[in-house]
C-alpha positions in Angstrom: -6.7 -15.5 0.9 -8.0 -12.3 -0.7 -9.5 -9.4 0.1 -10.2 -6.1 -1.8 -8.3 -2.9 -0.5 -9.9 0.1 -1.9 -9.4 3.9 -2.2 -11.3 6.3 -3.1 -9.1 9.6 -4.5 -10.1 13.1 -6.8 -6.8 14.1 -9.1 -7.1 17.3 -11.1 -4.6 18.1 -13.7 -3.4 21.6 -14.2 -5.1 24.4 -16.5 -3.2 25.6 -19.3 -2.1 29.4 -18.9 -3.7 32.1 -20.4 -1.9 33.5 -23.7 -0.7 36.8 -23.8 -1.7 40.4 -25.2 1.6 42.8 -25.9 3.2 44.5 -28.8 7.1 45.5 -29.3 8.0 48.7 -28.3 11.6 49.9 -29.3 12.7 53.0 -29.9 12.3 54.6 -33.5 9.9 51.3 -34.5 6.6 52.9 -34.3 4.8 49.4 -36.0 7.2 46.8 -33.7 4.1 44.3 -34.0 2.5 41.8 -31.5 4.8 39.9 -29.4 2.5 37.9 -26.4 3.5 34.2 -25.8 1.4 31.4 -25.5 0.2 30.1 -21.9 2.1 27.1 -20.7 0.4 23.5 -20.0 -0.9 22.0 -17.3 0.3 19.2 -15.4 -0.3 15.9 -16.0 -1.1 13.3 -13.2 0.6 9.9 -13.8 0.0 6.6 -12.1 3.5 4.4 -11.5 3.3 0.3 -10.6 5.1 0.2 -8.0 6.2 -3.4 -6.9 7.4 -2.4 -3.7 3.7 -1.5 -2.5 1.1 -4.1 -1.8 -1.9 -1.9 -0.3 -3.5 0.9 -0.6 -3.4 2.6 2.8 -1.5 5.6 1.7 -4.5 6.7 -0.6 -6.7 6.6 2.5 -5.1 9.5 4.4 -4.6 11.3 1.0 -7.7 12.1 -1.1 -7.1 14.8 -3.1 -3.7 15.0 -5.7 -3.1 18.0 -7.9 -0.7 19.1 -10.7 0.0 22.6 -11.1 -1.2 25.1 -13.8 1.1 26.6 -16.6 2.1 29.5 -16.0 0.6 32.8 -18.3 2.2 34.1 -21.8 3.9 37.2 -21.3 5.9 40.0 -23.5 8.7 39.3 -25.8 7.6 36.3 -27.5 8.1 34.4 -23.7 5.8 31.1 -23.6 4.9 30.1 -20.4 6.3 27.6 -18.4 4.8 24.1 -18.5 3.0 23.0 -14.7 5.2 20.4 -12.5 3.4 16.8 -13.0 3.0 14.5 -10.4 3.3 10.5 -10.4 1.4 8.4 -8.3 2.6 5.0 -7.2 0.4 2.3 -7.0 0.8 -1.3 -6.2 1.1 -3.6 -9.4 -2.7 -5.4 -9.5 -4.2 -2.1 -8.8 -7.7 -1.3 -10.7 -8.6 2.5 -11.4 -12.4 2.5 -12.1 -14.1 6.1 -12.8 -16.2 6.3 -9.3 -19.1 8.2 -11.2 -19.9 6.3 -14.1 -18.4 2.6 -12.6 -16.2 2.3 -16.1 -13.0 0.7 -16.0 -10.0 2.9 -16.5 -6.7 1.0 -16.4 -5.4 -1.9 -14.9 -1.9 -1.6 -13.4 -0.6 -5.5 -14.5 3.2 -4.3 -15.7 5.6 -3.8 -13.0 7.2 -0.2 -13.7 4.4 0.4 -16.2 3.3 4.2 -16.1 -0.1 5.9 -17.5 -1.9 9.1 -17.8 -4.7 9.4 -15.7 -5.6 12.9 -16.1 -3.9 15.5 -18.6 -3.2 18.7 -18.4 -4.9 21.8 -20.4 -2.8 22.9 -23.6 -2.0 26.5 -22.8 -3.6 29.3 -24.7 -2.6 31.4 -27.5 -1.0 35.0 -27.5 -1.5 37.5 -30.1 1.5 36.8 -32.3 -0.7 33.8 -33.4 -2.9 35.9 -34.4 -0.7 38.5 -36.5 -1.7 38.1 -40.5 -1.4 40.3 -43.3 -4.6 41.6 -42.5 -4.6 42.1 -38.9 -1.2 43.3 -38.4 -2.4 44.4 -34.6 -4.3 41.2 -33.2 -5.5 42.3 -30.1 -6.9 38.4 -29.8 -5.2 36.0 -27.0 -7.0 32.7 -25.7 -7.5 31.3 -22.7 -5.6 28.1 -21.2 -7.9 25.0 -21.5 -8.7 23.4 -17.9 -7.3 19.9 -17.2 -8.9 16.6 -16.3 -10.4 15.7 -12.8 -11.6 12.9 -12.1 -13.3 11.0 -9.2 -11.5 7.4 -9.2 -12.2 4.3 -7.3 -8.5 2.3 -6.7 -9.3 -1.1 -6.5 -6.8 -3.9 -5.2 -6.9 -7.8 -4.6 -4.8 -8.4 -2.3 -3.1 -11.5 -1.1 -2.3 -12.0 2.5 1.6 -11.9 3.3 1.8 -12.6 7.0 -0.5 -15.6 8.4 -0.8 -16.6 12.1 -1.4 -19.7 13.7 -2.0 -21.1 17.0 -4.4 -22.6 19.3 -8.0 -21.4 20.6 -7.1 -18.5 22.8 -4.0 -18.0 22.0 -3.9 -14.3 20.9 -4.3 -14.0 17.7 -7.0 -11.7 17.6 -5.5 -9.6 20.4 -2.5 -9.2 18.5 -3.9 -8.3 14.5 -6.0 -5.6 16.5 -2.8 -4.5 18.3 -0.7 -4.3 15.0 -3.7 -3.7 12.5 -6.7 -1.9 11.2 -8.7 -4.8 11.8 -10.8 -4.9 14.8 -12.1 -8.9 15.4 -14.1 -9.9 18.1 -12.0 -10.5 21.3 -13.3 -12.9 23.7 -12.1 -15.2 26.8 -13.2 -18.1 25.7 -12.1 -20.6 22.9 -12.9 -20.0 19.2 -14.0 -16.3 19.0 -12.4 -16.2 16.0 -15.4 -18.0 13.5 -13.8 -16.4 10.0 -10.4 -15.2 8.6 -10.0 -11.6 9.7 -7.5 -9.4 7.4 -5.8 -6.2 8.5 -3.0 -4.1 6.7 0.2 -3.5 8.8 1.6 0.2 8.7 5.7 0.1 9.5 6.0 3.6 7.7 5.2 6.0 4.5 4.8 3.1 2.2 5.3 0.4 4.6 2.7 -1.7 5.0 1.9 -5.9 4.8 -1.2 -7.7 5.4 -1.8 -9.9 8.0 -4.8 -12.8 7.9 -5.8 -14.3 11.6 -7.6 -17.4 10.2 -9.2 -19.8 13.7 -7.4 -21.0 16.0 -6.3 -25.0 15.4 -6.7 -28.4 17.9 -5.2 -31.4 17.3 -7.0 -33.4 14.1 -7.7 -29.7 12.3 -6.3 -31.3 9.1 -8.6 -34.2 9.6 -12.0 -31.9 10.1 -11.6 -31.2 14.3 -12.5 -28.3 15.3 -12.8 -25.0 13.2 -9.2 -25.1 11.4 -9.7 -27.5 9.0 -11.8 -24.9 6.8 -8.7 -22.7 6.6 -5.4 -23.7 7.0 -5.7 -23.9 2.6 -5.7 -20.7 3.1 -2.7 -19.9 4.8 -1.5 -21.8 1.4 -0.7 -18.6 0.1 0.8 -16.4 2.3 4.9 -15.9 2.4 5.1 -16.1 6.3 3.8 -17.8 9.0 3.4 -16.5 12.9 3.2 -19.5 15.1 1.3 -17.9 18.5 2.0 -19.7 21.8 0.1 -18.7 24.8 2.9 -18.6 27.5 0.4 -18.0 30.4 -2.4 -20.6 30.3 -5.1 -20.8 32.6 -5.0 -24.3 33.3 -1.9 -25.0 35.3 -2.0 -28.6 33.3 -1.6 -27.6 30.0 1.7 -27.6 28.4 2.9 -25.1 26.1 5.1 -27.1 24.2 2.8 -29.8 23.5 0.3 -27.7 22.2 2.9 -25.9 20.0 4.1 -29.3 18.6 0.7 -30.3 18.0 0.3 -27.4 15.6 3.3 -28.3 13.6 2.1 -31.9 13.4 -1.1 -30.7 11.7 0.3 -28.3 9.4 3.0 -31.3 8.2 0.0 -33.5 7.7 -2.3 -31.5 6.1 0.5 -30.1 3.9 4.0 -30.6 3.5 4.3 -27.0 1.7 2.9 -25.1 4.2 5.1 -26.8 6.9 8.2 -25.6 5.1 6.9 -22.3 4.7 9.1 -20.0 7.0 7.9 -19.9 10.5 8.5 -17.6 13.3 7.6 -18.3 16.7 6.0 -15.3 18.7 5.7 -16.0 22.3 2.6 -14.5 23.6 1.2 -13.1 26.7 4.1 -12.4 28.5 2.7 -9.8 30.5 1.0 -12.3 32.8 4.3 -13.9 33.7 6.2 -12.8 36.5 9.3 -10.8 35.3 12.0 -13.1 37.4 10.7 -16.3 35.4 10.1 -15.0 32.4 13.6 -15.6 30.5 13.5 -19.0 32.5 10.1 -20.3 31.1 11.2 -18.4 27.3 14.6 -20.5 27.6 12.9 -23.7 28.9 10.1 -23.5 26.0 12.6 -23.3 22.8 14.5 -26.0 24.8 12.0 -28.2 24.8 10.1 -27.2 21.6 13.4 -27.9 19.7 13.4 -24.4 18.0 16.3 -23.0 15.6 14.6 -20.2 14.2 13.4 -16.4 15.1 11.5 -16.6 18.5 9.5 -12.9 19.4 8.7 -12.3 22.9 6.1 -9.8 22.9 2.1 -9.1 25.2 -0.5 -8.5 22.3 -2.6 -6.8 25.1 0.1 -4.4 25.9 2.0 -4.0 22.6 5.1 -4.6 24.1 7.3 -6.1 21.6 4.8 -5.6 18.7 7.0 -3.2 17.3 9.8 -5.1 16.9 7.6 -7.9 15.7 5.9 -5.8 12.6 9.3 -4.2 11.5 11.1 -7.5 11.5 7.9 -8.8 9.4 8.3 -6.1 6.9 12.1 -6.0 6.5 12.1 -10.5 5.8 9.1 -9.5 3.3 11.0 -6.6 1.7 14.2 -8.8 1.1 12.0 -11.5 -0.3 10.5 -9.5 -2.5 13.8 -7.9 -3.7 15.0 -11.1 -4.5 12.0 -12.6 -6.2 11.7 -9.1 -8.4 13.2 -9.1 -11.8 14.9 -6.4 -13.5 12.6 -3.6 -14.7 13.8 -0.5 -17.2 11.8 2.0 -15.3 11.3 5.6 -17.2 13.9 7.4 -15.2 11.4 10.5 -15.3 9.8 8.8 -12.3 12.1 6.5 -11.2 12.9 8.6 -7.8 9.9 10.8 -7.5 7.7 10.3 -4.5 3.7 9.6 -4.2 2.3 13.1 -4.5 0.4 14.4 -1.3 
């Protein structure tokens, strides 16, 4: 399942600094000549491929990213100092189009692969470059040249990492709007959900995983019942599963367990891949049991269901547990990911810096 994450950001790289107008002045050297430095340069802006990100959230909440100017030429032949750059991580896959004109830029493929994306003035020229034969008193300095800004569009195709799965009604959409950006109709009644919805998951500063709520599945969804059958392919791709079970249902006759099992029947038919996928069971609407049977109907369901793995008690409508939930999520991704990652010589110039604010 994709879907395109996009930012829209300004960077500005610094001016160079003004050169510098001065002449030596010593005692008993009446001709001590010119003696202005040149301005320093201006900050470059790099962008970094970071394999550790996987959306673009960050760029969202922070538009605008800045180097600094060099500084001025001064007296005694000093140049100026050259402005601090600043690197700018971006997920590997991400597409940097110029937001004006709609070209193409870069294309961040390499893991650890670093470019330029705006460059930073040259600094100007004192008056010792200046000094000649002929003009042994240059009273001529230059100005720093400006650096690039640019309006950029970031572009990403992302892949969903977290997929959940469950019955009609079972909370699914209650719960991506709990944890998410995404905002999917909500509804009391059985298959609300008509499309995949996507939302990115914020755990922290560059902590974030997306989440697809694809509709909920009956019994015979691999063989075309229902709604499901259109989408379970698409739950193909993601690196975890979230099996939903609705722990409060309103009919007194319907058995959480069977309707649980009946899930993972369908997904073992329709593909054996996808049943093998890991799997974590999330226990839903918990909030409309009563407290003093709750950890007697959470026991008697992994009983019965036969269950080895994770199990998440949590209320989507309340958010209780939902934290735990979506930092357990990220930490299992992060540790795949480690392990799947190979080695990459990163510059050591950016190895450690942070995404510029």
């Amino acid at each position: 399942m994709k879907f395109v994450d996009e930012a829209y950001i300004d960077v500005a790289a610094g001016d160079g600094g003004a050169g510098c107008v001065s002449f030596r002045h010593e005692k008993y050297k009446e001709f001590g000549g010119p003696n202005g430095g040149d301005g320093g340069r201006g900050g470059h802006v790099f962008a970094i491929a970071d394999p550790s990100l996987n959306t673009l959230v960050d760029y969202r909440y922070s538009r605008r990213h800045e180097a600094r100017r060099g500084e001025h030429g001064m007296g005694s032949d000093m140049f100026g100092a050259a402005g601090d750059d600043i690197t700018l991580k971006m997920p590997v896959g991400t597409i940097i189009t110029d937001a004006e004109t709609g070209d193409v830029l870069y294309e961040m493929l390499t893991p650890g692969e670093v470019i330029t994306i705006a460059k930073g003035g040259d600094g100007g020229f004192g008056n010792m470059r200046f000094k000649s034969a002929i003009n042994r008193a240059p009273r001529q300095k230059t100005p720093g040249w400006p650096g690039e800004s640019k309006k950029l569009k970031l572009e990403l195709k992302v892949l969903a990492d977290v997929g959940l799965l469950g019955m009609p009604n079972a909370g699914k959409s209650t719960l991506i709007t709990a944890i998410s950006n995404a905002r999917p109709k909500i509804a009391d009644y059985p298959f609300t959900t008509l499309h995949p919805n996507l939302g990115v998951v914020r755990v922290g500063p560059e902590q974030s995983f997306v989440v697809a709520d694809v509709p909920g599945l009956i019994e015979g969804a691999s063989d075309g019942a229902g709604l499901g059958h259109q989408f379970l392919r698409h739950l193909q791709r993601t690196r975890l599963l979230l099996h939903l079970v609705d722990m409060a249902p309103f009919d007194d006759a319907v058995d959480p367990v069977a309707q649980a099992k009946a899930i993972v029947a369908e997904l073992k038919k329709y593909d054996k891949a996808l049943y093998d996928k890991p799997r974590w069971l999330v226990l839903n609407k918990l909030d409309m049991v009563p407290s003093d049977e709750r950890a007697a109907r959470v026991k008697d369901f992994v009983k019965r269901f036969k269950y080895k793995g994770p199990v998440f008690e949590i209320s989507a409508l309340t958010h209780e547990g939902c934290d735990a939930l979506t930092k357990a999520i990220f930490r299992h991704l992060d540790a795949q990911r480690i392990a799947a990652q190979p080695h990459v010589e990163v510059d050591p110039r950016f190895a450690d810096e942070p995404t510029a604010k």
